[in-house]
Jmol script that loads the backbone (N, CA, C; Angstrom):
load data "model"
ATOM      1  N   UNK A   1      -0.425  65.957-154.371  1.00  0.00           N
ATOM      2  CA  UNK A   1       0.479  64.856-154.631  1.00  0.00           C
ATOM      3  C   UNK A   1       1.666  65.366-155.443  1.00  0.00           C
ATOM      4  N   UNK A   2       3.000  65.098-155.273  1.00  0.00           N
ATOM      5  CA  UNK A   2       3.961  65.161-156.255  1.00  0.00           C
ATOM      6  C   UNK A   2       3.771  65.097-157.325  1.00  0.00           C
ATOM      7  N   UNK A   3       4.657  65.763-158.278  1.00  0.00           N
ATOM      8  CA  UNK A   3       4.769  65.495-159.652  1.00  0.00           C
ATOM      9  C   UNK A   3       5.365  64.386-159.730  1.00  0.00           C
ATOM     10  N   UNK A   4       4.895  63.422-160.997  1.00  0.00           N
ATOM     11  CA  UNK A   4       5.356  62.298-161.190  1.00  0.00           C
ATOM     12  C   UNK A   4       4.751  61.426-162.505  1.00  0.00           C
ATOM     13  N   UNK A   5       5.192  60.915-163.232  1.00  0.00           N
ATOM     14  CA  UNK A   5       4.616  60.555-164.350  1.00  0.00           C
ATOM     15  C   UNK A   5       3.316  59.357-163.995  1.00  0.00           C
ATOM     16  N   UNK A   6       2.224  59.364-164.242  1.00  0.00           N
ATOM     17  CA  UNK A   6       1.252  58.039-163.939  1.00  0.00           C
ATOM     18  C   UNK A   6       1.592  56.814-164.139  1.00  0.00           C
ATOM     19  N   UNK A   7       2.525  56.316-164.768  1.00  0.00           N
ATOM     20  CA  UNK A   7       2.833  55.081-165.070  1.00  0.00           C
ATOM     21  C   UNK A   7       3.966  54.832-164.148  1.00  0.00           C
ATOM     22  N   UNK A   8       4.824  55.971-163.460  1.00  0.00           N
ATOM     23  CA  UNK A   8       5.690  55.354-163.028  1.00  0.00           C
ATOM     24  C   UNK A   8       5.283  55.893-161.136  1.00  0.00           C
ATOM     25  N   UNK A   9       4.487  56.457-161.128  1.00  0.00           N
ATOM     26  CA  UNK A   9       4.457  56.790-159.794  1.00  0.00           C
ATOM     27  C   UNK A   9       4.053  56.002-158.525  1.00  0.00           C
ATOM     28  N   UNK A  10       4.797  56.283-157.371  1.00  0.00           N
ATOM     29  CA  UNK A  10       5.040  55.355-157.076  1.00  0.00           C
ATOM     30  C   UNK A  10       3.535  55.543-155.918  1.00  0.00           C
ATOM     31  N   UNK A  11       2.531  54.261-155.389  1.00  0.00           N
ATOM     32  CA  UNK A  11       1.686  54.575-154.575  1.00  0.00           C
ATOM     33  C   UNK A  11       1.551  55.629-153.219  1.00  0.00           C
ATOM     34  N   UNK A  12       2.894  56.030-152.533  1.00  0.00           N
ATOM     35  CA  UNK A  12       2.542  56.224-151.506  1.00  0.00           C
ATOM     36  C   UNK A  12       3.984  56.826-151.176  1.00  0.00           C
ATOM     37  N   UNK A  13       4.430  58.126-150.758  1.00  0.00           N
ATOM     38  CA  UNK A  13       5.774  58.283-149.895  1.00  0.00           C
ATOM     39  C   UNK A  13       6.655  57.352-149.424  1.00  0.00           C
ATOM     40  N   UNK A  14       5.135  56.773-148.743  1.00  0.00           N
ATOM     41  CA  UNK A  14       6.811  55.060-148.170  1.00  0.00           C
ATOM     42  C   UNK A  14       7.085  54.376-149.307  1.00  0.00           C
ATOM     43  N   UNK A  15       6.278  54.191-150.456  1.00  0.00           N
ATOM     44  CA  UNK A  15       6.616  53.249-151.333  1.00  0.00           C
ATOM     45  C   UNK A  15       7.813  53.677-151.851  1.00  0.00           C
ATOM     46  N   UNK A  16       7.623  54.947-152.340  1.00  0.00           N
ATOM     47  CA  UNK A  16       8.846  55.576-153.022  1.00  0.00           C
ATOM     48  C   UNK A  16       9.870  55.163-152.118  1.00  0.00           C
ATOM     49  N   UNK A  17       9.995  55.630-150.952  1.00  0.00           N
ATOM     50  CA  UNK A  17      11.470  55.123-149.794  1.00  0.00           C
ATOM     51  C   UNK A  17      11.600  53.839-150.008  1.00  0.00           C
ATOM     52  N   UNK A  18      10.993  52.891-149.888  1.00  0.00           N
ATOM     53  CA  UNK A  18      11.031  51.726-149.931  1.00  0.00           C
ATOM     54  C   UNK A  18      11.534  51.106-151.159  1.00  0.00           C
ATOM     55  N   UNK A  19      10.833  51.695-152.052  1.00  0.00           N
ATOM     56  CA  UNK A  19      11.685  51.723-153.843  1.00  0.00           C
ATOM     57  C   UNK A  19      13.076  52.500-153.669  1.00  0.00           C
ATOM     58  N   UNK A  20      13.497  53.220-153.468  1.00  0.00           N
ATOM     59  CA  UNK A  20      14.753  54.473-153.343  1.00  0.00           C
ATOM     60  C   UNK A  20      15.623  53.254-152.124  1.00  0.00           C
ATOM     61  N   UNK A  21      15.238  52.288-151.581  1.00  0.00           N
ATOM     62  CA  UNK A  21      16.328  51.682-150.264  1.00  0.00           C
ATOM     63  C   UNK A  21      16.515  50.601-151.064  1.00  0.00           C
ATOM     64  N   UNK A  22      15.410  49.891-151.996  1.00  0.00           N
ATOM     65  CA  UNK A  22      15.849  48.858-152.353  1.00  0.00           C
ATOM     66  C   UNK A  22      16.957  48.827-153.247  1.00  0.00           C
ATOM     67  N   UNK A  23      17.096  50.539-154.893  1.00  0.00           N
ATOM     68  CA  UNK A  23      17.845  50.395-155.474  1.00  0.00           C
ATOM     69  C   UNK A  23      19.264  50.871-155.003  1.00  0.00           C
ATOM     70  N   UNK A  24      19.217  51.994-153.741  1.00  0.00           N
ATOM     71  CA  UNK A  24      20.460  51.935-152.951  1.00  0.00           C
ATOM     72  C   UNK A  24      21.447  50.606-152.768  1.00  0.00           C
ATOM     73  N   UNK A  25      20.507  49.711-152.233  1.00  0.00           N
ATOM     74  CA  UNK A  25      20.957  48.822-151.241  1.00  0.00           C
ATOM     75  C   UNK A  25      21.566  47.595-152.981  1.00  0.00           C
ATOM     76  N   UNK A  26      20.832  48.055-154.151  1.00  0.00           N
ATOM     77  CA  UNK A  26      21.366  46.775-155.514  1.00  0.00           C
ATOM     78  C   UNK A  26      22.670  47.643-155.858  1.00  0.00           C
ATOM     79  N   UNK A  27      22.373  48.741-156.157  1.00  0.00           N
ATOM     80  CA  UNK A  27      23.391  49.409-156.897  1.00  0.00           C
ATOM     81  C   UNK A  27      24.847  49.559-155.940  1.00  0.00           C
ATOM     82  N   UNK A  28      24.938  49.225-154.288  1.00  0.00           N
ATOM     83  CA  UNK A  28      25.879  49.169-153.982  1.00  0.00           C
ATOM     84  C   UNK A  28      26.663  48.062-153.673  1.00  0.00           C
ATOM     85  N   UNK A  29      25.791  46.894-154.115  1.00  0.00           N
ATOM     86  CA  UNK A  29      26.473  45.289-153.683  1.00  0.00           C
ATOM     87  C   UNK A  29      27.134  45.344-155.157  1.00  0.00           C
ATOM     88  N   UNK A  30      26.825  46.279-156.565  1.00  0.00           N
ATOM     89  CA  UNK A  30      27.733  46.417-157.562  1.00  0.00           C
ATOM     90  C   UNK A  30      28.333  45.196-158.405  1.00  0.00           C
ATOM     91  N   UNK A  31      26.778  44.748-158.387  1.00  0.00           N
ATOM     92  CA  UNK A  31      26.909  43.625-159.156  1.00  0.00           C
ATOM     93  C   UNK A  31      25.889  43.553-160.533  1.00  0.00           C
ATOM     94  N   UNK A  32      25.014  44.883-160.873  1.00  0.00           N
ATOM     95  CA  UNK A  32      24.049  44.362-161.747  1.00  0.00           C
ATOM     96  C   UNK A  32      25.083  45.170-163.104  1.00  0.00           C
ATOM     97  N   UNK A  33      24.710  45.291-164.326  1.00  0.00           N
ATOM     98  CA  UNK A  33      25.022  45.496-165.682  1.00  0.00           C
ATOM     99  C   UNK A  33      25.115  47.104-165.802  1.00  0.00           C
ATOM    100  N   UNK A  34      25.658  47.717-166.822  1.00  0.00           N
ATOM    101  CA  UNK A  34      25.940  48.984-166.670  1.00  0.00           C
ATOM    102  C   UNK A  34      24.566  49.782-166.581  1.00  0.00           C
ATOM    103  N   UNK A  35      23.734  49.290-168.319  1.00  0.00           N
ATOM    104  CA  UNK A  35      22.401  49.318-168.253  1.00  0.00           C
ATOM    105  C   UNK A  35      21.427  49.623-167.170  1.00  0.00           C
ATOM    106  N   UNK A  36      21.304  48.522-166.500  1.00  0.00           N
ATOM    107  CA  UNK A  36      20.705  48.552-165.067  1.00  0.00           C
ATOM    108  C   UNK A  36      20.918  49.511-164.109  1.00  0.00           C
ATOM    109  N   UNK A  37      22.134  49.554-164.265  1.00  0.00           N
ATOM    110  CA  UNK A  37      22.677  50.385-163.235  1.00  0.00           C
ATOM    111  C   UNK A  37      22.550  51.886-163.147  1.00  0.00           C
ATOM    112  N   UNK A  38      22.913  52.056-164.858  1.00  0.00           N
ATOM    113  CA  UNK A  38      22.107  53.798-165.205  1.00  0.00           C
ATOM    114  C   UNK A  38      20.462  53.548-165.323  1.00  0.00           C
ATOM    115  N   UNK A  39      19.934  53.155-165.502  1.00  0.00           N
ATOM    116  CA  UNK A  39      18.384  52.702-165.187  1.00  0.00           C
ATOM    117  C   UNK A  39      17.668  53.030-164.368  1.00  0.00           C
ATOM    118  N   UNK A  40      18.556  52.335-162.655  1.00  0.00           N
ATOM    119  CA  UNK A  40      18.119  52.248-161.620  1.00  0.00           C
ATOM    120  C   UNK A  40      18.990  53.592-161.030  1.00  0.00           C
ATOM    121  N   UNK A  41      19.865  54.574-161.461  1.00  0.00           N
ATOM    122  CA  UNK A  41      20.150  55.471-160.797  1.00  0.00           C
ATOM    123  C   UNK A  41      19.089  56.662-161.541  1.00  0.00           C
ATOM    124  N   UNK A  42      18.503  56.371-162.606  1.00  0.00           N
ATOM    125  CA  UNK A  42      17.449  57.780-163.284  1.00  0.00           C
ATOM    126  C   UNK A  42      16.580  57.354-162.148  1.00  0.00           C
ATOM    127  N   UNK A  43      15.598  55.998-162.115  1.00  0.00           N
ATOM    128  CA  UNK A  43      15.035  55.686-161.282  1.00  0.00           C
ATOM    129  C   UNK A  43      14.900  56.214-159.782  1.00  0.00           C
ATOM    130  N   UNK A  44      16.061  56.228-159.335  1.00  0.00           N
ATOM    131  CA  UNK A  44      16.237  56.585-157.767  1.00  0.00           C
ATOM    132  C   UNK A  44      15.928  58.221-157.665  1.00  0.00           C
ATOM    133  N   UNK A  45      16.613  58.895-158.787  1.00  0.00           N
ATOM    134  CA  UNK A  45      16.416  60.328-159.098  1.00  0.00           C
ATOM    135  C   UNK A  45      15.092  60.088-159.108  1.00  0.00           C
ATOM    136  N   UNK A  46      14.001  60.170-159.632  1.00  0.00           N
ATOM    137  CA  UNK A  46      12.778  60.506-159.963  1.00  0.00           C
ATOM    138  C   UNK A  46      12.092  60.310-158.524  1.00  0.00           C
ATOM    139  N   UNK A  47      12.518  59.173-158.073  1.00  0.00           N
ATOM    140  CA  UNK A  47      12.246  58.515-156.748  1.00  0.00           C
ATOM    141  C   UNK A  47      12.519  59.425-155.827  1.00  0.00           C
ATOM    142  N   UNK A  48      13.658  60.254-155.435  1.00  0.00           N
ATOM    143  CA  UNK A  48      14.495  61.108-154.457  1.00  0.00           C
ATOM    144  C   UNK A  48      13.557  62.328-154.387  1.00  0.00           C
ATOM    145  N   UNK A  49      13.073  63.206-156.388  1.00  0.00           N
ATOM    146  CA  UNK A  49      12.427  64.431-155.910  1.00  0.00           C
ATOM    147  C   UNK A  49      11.444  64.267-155.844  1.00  0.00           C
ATOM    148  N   UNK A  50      10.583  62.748-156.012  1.00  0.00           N
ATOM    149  CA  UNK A  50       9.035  62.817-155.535  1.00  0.00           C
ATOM    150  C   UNK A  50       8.546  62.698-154.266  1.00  0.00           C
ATOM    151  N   UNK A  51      10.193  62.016-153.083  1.00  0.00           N
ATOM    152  CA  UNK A  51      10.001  62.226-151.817  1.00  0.00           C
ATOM    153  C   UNK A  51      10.269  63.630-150.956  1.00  0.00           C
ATOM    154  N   UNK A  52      11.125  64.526-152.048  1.00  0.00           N
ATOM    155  CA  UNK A  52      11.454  66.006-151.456  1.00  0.00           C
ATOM    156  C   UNK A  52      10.215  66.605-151.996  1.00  0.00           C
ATOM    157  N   UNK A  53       9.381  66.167-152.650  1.00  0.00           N
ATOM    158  CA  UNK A  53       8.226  67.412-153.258  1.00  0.00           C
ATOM    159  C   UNK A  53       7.309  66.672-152.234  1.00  0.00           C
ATOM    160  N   UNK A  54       6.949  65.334-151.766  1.00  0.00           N
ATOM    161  CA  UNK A  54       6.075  65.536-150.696  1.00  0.00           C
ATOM    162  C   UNK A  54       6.677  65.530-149.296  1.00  0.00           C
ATOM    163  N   UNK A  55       7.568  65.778-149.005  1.00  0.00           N
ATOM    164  CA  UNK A  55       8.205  66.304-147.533  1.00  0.00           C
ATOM    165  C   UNK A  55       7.592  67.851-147.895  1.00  0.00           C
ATOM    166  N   UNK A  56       7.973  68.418-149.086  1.00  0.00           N
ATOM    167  CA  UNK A  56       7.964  69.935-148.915  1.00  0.00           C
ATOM    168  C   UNK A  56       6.471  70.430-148.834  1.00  0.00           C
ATOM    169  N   UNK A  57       5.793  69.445-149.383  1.00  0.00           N
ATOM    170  CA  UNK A  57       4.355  69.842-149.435  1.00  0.00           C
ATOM    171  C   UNK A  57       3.817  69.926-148.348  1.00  0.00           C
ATOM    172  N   UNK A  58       4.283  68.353-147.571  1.00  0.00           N
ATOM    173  CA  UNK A  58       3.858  68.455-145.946  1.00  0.00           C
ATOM    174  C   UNK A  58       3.792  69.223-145.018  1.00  0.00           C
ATOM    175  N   UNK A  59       5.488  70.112-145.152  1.00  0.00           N
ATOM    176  CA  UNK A  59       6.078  70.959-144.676  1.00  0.00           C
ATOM    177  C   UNK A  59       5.168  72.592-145.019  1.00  0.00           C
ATOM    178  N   UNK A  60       4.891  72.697-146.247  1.00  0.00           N
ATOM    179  CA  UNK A  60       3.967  73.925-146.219  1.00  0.00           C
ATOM    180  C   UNK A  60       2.998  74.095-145.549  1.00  0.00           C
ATOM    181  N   UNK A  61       1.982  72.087-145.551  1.00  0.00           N
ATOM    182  CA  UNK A  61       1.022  72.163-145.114  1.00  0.00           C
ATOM    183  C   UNK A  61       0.729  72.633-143.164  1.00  0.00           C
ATOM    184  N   UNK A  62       1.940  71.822-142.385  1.00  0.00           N
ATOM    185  CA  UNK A  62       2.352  72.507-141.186  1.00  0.00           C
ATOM    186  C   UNK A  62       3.005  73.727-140.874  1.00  0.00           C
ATOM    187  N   UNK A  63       3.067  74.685-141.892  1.00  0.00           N
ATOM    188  CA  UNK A  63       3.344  76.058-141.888  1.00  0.00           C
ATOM    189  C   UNK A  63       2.003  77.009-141.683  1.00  0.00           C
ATOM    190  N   UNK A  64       0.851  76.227-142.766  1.00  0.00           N
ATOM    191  CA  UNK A  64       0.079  76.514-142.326  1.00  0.00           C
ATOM    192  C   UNK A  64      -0.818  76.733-141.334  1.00  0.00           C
ATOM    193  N   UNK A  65      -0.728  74.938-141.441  1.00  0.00           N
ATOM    194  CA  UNK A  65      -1.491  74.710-139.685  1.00  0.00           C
ATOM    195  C   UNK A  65      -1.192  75.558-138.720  1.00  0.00           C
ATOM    196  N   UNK A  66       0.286  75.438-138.556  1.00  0.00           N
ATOM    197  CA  UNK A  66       0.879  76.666-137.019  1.00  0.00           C
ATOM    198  C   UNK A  66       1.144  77.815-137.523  1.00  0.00           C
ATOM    199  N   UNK A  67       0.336  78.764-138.732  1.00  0.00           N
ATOM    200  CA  UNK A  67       0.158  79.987-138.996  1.00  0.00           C
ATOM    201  C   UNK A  67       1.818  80.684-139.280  1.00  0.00           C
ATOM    202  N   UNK A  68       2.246  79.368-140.008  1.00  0.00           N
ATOM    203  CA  UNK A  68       3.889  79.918-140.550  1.00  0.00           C
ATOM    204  C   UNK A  68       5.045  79.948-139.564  1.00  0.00           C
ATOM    205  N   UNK A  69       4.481  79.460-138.362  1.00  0.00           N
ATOM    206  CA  UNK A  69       5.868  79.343-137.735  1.00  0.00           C
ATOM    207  C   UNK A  69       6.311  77.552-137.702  1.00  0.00           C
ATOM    208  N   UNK A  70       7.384  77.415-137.750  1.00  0.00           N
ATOM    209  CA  UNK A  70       7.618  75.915-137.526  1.00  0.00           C
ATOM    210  C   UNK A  70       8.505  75.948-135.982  1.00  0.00           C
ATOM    211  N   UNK A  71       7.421  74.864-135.256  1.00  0.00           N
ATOM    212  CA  UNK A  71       8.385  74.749-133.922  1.00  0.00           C
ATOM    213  C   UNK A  71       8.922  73.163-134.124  1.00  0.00           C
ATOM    214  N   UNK A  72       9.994  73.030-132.782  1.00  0.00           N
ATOM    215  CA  UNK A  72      10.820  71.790-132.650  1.00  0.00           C
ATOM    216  C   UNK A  72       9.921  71.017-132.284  1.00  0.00           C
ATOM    217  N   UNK A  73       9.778  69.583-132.785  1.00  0.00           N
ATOM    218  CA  UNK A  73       8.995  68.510-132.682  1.00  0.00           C
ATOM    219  C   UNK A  73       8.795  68.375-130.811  1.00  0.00           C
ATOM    220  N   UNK A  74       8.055  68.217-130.219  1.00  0.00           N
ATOM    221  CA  UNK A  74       8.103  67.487-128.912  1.00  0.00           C
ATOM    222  C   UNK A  74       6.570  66.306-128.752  1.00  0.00           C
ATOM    223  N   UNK A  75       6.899  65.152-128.826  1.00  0.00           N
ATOM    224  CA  UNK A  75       5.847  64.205-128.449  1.00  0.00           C
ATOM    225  C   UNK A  75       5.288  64.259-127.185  1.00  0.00           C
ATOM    226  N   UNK A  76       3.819  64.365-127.354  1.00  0.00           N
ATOM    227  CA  UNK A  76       3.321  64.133-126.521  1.00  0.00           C
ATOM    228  C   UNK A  76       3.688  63.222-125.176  1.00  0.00           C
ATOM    229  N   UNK A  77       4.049  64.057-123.675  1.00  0.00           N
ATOM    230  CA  UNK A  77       4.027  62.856-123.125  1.00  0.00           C
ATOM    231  C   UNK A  77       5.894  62.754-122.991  1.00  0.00           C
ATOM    232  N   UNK A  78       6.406  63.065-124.164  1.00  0.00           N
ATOM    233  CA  UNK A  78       8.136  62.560-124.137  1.00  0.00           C
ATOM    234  C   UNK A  78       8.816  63.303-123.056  1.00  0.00           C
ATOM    235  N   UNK A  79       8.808  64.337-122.726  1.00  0.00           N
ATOM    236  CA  UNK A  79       9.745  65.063-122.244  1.00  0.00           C
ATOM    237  C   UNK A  79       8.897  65.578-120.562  1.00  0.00           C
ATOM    238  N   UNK A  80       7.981  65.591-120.137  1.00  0.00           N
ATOM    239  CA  UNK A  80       7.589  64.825-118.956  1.00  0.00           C
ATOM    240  C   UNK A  80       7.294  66.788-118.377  1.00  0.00           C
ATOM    241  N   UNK A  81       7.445  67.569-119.313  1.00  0.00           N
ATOM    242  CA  UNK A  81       6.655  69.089-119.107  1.00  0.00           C
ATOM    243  C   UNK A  81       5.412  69.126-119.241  1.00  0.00           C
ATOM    244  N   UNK A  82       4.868  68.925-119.524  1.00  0.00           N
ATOM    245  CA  UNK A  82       3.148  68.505-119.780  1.00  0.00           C
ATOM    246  C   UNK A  82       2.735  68.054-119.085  1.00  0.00           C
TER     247      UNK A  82
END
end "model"
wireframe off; spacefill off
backbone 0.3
color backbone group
């Protein structure tokens, strides 16, 4: 799991996105208090590298899986070679 403080961490990757879209989406209608506003931008920071530390983790973990090489995504089924 990411680093992240216990009190503030957020349940789940999506949560964090989901937290990180909501304060995007306040801080640009640019209506809350200065306060808030530096608040919710530390916030979004903490939010931003706990979603790059588990992308990157993921990302090691499928380095592994395919023995360190990373190939281009193709879905099952999508592209009609299979």
């Amino acid at each position: 799991m990411p680093k992240a403080h216990a009190k503030d961490a957020p349940a789940s990757f999506e949560a964090a996105l989901a937290e990180l879209e909501s304060i995007v989406q306040t801080m640009e209608q640019g209506n809350a208090p200065l306060e808030s506003s530096l608040a919710a931008y530390e916030r979004g920071t903490a939010l931003l590298r706990y979603c790059q530390d588990a992308l990157s983790g993921a990302e090691q973990k499928i380095r592994i899986l395919e023995g360190q090489t990373l190939r281009e995504f193709a879905p099952a089924g999508g592209d009609g070679d299979e």
